[in-house]
FIKOLZA-1660 file (N, C-alpha, C; in steps of 0.1 Angstrom, whole numbers, plus 5000, padded with zeros to 4 digits):
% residues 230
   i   px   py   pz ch aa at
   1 5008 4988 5000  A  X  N
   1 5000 5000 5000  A  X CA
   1 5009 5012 5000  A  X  C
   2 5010 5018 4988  A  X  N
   2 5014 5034 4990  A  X CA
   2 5009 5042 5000  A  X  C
   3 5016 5054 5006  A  X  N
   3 5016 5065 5012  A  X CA
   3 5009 5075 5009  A  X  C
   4 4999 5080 5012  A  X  N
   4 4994 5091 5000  A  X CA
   4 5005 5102 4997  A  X  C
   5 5003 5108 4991  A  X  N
   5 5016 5123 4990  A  X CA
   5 5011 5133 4994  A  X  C
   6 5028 5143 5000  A  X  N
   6 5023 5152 5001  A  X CA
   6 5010 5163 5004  A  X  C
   7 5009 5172 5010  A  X  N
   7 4999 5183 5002  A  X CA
   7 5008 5190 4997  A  X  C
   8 5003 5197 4987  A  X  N
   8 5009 5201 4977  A  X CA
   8 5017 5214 4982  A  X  C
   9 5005 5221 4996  A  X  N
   9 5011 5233 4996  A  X CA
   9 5025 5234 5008  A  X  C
  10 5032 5220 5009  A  X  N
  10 5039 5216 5011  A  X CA
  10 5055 5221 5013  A  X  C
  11 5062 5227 5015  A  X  N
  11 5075 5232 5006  A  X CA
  11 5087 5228 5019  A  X  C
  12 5094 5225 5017  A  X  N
  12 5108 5229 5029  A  X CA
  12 5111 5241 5032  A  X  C
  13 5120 5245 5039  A  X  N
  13 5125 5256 5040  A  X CA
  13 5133 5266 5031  A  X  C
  14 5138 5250 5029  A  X  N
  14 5153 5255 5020  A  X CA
  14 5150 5250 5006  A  X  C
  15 5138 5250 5002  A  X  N
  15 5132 5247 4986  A  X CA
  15 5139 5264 4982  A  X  C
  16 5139 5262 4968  A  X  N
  16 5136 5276 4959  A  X CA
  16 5126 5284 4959  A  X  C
  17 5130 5296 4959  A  X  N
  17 5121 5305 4963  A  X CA
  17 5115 5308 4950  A  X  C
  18 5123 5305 4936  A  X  N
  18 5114 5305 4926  A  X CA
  18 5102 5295 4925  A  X  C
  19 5106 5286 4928  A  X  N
  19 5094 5276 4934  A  X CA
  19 5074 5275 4939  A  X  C
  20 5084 5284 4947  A  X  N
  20 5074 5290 4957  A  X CA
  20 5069 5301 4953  A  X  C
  21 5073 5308 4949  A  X  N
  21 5069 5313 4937  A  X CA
  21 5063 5314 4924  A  X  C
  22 5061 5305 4919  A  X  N
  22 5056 5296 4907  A  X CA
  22 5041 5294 4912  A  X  C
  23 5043 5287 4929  A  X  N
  23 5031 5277 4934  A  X CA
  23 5021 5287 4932  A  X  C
  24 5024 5302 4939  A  X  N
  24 5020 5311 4940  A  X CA
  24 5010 5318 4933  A  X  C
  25 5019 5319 4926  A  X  N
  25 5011 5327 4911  A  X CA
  25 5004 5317 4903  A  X  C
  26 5003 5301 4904  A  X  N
  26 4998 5296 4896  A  X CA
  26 4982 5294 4909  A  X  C
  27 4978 5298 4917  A  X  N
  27 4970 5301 4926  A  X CA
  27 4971 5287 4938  A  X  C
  28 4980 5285 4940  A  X  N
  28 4985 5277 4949  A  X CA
  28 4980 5285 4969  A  X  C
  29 4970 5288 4971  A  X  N
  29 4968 5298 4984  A  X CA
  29 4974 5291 4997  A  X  C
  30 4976 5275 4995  A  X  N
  30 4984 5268 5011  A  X CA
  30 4997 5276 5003  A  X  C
  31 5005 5279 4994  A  X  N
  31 5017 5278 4991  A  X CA
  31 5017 5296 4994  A  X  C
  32 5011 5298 4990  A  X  N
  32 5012 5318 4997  A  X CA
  32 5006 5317 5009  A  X  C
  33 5000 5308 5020  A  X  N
  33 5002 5308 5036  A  X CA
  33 5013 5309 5039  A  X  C
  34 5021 5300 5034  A  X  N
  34 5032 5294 5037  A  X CA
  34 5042 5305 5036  A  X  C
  35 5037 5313 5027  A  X  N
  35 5052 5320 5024  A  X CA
  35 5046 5336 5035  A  X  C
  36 5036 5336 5039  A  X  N
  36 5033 5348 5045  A  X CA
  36 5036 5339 5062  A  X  C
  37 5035 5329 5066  A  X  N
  37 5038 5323 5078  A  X CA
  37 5056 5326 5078  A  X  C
  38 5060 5320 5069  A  X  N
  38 5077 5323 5075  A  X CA
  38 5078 5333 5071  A  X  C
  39 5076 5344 5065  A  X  N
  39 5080 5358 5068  A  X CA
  39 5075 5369 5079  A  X  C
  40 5062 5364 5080  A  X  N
  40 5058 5373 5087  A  X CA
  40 5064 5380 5096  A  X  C
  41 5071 5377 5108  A  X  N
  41 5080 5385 5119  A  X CA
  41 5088 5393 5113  A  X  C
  42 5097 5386 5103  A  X  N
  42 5105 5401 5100  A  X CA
  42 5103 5412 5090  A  X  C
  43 5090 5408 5082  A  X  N
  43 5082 5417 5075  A  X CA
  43 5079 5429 5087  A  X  C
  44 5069 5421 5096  A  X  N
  44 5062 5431 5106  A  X CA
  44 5073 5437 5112  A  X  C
  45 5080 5434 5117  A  X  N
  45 5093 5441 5127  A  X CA
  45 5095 5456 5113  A  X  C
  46 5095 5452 5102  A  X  N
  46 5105 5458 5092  A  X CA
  46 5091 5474 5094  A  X  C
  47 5079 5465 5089  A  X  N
  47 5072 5481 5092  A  X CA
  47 5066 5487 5101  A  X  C
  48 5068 5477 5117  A  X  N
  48 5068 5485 5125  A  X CA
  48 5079 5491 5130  A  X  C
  49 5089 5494 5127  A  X  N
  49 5102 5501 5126  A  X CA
  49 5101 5515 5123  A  X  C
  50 5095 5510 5106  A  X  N
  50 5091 5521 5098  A  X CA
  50 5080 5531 5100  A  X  C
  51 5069 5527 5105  A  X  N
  51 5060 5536 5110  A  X CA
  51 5055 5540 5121  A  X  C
  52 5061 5529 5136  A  X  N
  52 5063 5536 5147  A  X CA
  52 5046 5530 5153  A  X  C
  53 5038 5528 5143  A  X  N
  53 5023 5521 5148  A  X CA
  53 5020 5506 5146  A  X  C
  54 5016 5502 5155  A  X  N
  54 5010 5489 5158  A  X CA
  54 5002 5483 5148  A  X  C
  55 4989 5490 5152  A  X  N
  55 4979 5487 5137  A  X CA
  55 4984 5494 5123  A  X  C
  56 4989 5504 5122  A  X  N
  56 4992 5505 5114  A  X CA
  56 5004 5498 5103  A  X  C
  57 5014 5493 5107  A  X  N
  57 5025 5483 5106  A  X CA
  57 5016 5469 5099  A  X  C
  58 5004 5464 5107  A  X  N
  58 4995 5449 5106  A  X CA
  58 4988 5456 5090  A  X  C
  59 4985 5468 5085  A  X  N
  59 4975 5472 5076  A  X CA
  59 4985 5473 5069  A  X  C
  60 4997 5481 5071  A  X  N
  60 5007 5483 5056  A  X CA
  60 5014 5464 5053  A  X  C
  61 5015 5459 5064  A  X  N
  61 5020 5445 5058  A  X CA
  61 5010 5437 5049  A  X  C
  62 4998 5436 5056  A  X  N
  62 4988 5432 5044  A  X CA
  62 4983 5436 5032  A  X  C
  63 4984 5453 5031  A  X  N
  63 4982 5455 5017  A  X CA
  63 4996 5452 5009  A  X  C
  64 5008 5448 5012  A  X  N
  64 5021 5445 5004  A  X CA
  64 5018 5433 5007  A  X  C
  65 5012 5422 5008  A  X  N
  65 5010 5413 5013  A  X CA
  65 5003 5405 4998  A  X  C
  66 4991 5418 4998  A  X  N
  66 4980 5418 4986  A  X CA
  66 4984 5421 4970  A  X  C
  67 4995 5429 4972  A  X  N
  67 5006 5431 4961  A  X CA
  67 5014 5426 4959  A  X  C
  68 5020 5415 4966  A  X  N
  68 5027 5405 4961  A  X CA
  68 5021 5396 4955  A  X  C
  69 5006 5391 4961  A  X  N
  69 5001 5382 4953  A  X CA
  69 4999 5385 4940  A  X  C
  70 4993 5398 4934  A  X  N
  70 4993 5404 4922  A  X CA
  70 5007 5402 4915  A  X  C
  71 5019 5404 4918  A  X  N
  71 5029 5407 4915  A  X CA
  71 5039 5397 4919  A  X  C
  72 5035 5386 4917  A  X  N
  72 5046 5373 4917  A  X CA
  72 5050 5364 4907  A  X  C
  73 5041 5371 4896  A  X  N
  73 5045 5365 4885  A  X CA
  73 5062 5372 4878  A  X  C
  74 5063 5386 4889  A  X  N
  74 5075 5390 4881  A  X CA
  74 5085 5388 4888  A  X  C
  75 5088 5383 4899  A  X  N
  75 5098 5375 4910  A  X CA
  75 5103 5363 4892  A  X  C
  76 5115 5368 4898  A  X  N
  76 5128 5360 4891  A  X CA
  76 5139 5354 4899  A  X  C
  77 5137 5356 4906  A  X  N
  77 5152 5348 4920  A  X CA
  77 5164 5357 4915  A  X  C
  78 5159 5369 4913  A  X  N
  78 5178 5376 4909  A  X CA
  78 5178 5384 4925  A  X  C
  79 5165 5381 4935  A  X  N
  79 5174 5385 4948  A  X CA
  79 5165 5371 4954  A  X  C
  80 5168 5375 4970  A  X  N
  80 5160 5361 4978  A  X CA
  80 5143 5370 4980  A  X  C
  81 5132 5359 4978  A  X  N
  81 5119 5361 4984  A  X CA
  81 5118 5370 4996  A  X  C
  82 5128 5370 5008  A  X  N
  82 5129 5379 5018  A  X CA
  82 5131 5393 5012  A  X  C
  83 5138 5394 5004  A  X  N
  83 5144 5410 4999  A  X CA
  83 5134 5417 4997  A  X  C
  84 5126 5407 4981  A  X  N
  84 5118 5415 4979  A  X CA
  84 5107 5414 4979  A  X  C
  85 5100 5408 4992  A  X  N
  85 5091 5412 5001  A  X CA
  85 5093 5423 5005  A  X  C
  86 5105 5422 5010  A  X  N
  86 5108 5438 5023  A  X CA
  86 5107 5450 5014  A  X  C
  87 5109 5447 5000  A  X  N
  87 5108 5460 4996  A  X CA
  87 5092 5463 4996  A  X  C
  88 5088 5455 4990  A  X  N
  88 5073 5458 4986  A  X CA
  88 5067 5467 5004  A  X  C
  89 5070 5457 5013  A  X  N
  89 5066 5465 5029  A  X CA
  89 5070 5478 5028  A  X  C
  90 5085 5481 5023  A  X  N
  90 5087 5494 5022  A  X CA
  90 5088 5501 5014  A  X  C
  91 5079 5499 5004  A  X  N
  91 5074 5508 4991  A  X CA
  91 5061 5511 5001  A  X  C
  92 5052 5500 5004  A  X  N
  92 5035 5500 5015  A  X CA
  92 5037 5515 5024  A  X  C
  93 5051 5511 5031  A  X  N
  93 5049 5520 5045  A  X CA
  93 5052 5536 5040  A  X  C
  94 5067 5536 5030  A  X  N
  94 5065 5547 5024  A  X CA
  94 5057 5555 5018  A  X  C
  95 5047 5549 5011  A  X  N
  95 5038 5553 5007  A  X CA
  95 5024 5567 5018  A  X  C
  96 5027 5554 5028  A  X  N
  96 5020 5560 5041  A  X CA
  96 5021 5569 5041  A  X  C
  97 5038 5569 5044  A  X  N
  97 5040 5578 5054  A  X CA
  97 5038 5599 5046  A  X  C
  98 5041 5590 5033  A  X  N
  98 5039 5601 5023  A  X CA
  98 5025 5608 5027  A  X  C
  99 5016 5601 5024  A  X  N
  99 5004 5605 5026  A  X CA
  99 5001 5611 5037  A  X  C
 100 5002 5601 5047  A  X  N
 100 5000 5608 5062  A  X CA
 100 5007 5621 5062  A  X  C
 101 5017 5625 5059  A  X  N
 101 5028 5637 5054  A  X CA
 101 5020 5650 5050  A  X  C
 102 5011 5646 5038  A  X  N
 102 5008 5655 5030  A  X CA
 102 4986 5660 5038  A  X  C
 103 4985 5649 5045  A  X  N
 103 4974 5647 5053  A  X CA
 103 4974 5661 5064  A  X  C
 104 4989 5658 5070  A  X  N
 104 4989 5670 5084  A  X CA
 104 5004 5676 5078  A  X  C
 105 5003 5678 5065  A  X  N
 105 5014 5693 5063  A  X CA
 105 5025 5692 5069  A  X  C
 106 5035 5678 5068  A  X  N
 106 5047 5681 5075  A  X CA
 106 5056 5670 5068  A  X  C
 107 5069 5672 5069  A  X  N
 107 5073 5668 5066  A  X CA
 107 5083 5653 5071  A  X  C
 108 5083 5643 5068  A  X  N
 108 5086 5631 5080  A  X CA
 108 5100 5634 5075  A  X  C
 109 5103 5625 5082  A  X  N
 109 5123 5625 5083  A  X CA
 109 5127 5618 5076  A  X  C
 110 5134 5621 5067  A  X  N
 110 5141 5617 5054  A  X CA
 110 5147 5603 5057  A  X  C
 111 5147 5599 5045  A  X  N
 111 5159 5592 5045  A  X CA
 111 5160 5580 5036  A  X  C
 112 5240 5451 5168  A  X  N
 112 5229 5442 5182  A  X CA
 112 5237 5450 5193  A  X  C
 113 5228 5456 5202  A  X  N
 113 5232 5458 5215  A  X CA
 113 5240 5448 5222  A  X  C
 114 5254 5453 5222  A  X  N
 114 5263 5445 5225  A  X CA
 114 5261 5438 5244  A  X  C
 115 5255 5447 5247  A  X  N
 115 5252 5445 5266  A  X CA
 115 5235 5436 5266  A  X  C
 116 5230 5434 5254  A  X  N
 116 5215 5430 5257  A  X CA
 116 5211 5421 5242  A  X  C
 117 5208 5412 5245  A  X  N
 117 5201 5406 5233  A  X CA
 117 5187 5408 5230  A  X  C
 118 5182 5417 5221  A  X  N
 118 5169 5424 5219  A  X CA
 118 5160 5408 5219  A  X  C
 119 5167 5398 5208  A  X  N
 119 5156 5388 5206  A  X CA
 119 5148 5375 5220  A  X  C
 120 5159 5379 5229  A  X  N
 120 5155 5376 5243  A  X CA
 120 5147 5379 5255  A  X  C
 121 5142 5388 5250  A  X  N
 121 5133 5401 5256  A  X CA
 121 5119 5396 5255  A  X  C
 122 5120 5383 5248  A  X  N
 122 5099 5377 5250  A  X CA
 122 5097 5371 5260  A  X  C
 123 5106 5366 5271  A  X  N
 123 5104 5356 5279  A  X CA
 123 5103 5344 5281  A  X  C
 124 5100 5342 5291  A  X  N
 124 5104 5320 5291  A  X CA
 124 5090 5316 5297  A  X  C
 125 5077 5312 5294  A  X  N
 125 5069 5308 5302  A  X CA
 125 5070 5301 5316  A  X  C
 126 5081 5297 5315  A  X  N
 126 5085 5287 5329  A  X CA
 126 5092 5299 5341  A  X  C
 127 5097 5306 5336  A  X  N
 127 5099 5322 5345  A  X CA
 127 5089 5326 5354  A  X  C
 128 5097 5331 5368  A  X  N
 128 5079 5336 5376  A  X CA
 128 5074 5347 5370  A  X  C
 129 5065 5353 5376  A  X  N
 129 5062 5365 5372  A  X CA
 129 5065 5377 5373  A  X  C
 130 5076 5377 5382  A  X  N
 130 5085 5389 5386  A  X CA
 130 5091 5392 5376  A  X  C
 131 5101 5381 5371  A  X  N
 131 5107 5380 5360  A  X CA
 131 5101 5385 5344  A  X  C
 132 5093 5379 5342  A  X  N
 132 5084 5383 5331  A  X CA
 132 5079 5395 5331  A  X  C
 133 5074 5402 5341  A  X  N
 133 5070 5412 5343  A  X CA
 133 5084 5424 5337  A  X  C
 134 5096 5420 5349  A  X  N
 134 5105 5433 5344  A  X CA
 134 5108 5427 5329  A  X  C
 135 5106 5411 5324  A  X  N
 135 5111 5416 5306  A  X CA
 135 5103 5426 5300  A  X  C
 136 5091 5424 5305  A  X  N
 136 5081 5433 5298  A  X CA
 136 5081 5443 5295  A  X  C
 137 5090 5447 5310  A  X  N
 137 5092 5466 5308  A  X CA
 137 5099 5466 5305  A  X  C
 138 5111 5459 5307  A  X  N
 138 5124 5463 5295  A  X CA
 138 5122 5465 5275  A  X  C
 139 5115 5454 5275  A  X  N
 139 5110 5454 5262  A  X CA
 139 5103 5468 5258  A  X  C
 140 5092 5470 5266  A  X  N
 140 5083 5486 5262  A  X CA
 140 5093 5497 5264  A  X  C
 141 5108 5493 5271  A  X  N
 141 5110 5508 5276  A  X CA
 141 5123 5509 5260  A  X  C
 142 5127 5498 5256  A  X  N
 142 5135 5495 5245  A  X CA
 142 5128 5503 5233  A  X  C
 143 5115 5493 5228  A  X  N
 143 5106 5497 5217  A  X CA
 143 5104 5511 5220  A  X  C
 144 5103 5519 5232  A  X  N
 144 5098 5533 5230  A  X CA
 144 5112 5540 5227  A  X  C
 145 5121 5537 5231  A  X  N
 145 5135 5542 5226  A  X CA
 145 5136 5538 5207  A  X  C
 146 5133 5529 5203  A  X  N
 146 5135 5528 5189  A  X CA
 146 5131 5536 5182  A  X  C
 147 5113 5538 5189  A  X  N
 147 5101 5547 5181  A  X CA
 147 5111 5562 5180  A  X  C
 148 5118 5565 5189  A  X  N
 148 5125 5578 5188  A  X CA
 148 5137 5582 5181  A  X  C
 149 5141 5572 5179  A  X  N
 149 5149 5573 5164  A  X CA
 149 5147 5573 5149  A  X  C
 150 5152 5588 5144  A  X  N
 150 5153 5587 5130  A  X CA
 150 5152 5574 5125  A  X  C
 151 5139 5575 5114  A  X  N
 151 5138 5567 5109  A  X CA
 151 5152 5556 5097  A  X  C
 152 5157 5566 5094  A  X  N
 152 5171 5555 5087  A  X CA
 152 5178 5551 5098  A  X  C
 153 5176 5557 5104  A  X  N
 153 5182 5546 5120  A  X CA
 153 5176 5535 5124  A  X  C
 154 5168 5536 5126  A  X  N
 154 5157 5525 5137  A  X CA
 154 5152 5514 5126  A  X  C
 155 5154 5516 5112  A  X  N
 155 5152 5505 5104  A  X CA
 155 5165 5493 5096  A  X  C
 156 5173 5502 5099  A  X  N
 156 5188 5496 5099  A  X CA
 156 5188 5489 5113  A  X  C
 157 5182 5493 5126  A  X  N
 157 5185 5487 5137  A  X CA
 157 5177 5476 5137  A  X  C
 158 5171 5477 5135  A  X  N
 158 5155 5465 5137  A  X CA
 158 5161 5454 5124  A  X  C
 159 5166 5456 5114  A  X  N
 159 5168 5447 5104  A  X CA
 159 5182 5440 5105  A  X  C
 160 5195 5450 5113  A  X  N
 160 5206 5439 5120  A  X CA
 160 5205 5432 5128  A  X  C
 161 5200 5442 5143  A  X  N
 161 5199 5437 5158  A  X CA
 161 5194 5426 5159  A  X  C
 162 5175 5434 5153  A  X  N
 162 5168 5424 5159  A  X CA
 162 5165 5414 5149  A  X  C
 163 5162 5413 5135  A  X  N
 163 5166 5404 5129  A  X CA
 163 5177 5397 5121  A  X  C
 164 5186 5401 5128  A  X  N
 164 5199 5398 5122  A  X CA
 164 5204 5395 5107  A  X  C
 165 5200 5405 5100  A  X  N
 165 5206 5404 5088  A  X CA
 165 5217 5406 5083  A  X  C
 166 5225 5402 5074  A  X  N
 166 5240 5400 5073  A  X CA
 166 5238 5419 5068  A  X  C
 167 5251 5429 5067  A  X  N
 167 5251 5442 5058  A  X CA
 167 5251 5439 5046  A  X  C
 168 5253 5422 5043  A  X  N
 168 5248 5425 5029  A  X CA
 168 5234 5423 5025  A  X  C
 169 5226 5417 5036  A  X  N
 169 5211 5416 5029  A  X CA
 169 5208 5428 5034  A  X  C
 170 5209 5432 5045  A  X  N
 170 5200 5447 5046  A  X CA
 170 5205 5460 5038  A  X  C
 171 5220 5460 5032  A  X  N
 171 5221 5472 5021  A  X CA
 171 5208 5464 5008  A  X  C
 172 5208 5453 5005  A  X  N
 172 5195 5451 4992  A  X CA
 172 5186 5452 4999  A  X  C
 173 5181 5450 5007  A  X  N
 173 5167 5456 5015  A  X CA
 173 5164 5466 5014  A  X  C
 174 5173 5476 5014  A  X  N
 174 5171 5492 5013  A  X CA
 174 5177 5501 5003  A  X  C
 175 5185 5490 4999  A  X  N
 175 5186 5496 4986  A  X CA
 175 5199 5509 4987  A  X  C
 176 5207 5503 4998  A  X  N
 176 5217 5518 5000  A  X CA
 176 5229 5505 4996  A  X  C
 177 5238 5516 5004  A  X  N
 177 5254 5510 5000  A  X CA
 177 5260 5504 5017  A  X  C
 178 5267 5489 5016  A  X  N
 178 5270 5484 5023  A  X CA
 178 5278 5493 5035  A  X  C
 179 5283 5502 5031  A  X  N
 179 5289 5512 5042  A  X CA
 179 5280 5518 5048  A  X  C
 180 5267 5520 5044  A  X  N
 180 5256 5536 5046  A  X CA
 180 5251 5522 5060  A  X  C
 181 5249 5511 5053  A  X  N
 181 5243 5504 5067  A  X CA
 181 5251 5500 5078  A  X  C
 182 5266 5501 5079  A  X  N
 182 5274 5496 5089  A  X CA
 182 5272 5514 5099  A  X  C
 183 5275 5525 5088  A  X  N
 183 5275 5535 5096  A  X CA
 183 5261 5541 5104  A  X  C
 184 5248 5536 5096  A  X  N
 184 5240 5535 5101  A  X CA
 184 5237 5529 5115  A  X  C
 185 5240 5514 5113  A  X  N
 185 5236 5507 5121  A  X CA
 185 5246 5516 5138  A  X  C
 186 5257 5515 5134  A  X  N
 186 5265 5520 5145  A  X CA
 186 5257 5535 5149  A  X  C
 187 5258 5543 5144  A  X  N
 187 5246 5554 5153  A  X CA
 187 5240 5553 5159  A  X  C
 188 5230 5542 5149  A  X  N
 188 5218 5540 5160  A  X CA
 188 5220 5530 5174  A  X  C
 189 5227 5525 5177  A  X  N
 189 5231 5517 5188  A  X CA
 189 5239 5525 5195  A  X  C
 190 5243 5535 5195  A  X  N
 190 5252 5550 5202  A  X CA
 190 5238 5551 5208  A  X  C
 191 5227 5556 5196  A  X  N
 191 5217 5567 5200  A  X CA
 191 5210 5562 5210  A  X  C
 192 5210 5547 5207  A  X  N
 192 5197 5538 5215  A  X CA
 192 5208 5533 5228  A  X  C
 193 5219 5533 5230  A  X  N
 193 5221 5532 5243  A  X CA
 193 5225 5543 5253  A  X  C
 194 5226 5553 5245  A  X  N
 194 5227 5569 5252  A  X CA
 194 5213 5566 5258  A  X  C
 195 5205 5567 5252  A  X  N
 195 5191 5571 5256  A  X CA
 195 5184 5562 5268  A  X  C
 196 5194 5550 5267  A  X  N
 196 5191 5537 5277  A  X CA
 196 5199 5538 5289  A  X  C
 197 5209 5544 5286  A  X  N
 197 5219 5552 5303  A  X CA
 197 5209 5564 5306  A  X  C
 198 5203 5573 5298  A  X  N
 198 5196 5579 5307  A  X CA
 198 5188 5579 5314  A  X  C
 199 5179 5570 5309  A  X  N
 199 5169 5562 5315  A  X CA
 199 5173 5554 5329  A  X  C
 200 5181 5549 5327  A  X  N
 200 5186 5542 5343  A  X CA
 200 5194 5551 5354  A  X  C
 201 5199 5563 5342  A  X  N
 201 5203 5572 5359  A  X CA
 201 5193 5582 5365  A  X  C
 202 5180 5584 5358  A  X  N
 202 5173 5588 5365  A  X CA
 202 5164 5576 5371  A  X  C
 203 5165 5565 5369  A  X  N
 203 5158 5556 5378  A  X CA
 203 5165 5553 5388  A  X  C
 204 5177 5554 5387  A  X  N
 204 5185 5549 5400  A  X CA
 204 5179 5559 5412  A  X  C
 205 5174 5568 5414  A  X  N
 205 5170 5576 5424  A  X CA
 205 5158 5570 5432  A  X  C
 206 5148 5560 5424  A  X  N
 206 5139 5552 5429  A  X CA
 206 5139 5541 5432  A  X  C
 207 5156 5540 5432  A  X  N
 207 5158 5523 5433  A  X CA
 207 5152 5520 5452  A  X  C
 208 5145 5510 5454  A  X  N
 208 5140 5507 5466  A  X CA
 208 5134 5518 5474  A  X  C
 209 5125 5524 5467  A  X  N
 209 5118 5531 5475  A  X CA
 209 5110 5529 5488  A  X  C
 210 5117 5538 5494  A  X  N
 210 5107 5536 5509  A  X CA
 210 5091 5547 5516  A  X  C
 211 5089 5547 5503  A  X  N
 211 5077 5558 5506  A  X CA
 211 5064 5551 5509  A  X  C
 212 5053 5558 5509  A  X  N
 212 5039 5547 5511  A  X CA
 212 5035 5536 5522  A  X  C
 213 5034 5525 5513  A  X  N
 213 5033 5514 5524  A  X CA
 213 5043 5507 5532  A  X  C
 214 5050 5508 5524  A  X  N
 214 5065 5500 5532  A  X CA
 214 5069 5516 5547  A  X  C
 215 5067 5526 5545  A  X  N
 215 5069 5539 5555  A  X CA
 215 5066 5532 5564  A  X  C
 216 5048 5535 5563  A  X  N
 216 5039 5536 5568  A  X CA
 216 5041 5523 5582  A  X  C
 217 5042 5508 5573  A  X  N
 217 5043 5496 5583  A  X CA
 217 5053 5497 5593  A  X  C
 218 5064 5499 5587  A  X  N
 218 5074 5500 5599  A  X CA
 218 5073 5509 5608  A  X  C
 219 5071 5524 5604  A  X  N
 219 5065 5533 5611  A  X CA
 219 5058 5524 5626  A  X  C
 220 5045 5519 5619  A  X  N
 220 5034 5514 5629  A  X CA
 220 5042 5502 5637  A  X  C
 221 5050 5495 5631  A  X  N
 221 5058 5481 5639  A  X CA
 221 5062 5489 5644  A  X  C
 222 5073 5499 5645  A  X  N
 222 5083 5505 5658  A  X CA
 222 5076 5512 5667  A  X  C
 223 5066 5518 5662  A  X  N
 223 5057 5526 5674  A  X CA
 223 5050 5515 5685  A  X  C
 224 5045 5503 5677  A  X  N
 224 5040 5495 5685  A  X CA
 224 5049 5488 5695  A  X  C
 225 5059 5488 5686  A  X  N
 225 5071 5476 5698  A  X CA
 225 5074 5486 5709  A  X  C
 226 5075 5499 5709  A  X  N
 226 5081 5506 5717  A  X CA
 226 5073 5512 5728  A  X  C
 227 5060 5505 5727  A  X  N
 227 5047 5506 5741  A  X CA
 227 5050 5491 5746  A  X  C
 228 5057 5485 5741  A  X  N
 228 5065 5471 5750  A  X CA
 228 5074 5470 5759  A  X  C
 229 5082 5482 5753  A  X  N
 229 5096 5479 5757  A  X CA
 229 5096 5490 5769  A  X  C
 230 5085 5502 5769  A  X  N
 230 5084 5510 5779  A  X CA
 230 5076 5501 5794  A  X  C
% end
């Protein structure tokens, strides 16, 4: 008795991306799941970098999402499927941001942390909750530091740091010159950990705070012990 085969919408990892490509455009929709399931994180990362919004990032990846499907008949493998996805996201977001630009009359900005591993910042389920909790804030207090960097910064950072792309795939991602992203990338990891020393030396002032309830109890324990000892 044979095995049945496959589903079709099936692929390895490390198949061809003209392949997958092919499946695609010939209306293969498990084979374009497939290819929107393993990219998705560094798609999203790429335009929430870019536009600094949550929902907005989920809406510009899906309309380049919707344009790839239209437009996969002209994928040729002369870069990898990741490239030029990313471009399409950042043709989407640009676009936006254009708009949004010309919406409120202004003009947008042109254009691995060696002490911290960004991609470790999700947590361990098995971790208590103390722990989880400060990843949490470290994580929001990180992401609001990115949101504040020039954008040719924070998208060079988010495309080495956090998803580790070699300078040679992120200069074709963006379409600059392999130097513009090393000099890049190094700024922004100046900028983002300037901004992360300051953050901790003004918190160092609230380290173990004794105000409120912790005052208050001991307050009441010493007053109380001390109608004993009289």
């Amino acid at each position: 008795m044979t095995e049945p085969a496959a589903p079709r919408a099936f692929i390895p990892a490390d198949d061809d991306d003209v392949v997958l490509a092919r499946r695609i455009g010939e209306g293969d929709r498990g084979a374009f799941e497939l290819m929107m399931r393993r990219y998705n994180r560094r798609l999203y990362r790429l335009a929430r970098a870019t536009l600094r919004d949550d929902a907005e990032a989920e809406d510009a990846l899906q309309d380049a999402y919707l344009a790839a499907y239209g437009a996969i008949a002209q994928f040729r493998g002369d870069s990898s499927l990741s490239t030029w996805l990313s471009r399409l996201v950042l043709n989407e977001c640009f676009g936006r941001l254009r708009r949004s630009a010309r919406r409120q009359n202004v003009v947008p900005i042109a254009g691995s942390l060696e002490e911290m591993n960004v991609n470790d910042l999700s947590g361990d389920s098995a971790e208590g909750p103390d722990r989880l909790a400060m990843r949490s804030e470290v994580r929001a207090l990180i992401e609001h530091r990115l949101d504040e960097l020039p954008d040719i910064y924070r998208v060079v950072f988010v495309l080495r740091s956090v998803e580790e792309l070699s300078v040679e795939e992120t200069a074709e991602c963006l379409s600059i010159p392999e130097a513009t992203v090393r000099s890049r990338h190094f700024k922004a990891r100046s900028m983002l950990r300037e901004a992360l020393a300051r953050d901790i030396d003004a918190g160092e002032q609230d380290v173990f705070g004794f105000d409120g309830a912790r005052c208050d109890r001991i307050v009441a324990a010493v007053l109380e012990g001390s109608t004993r000892v009289r």
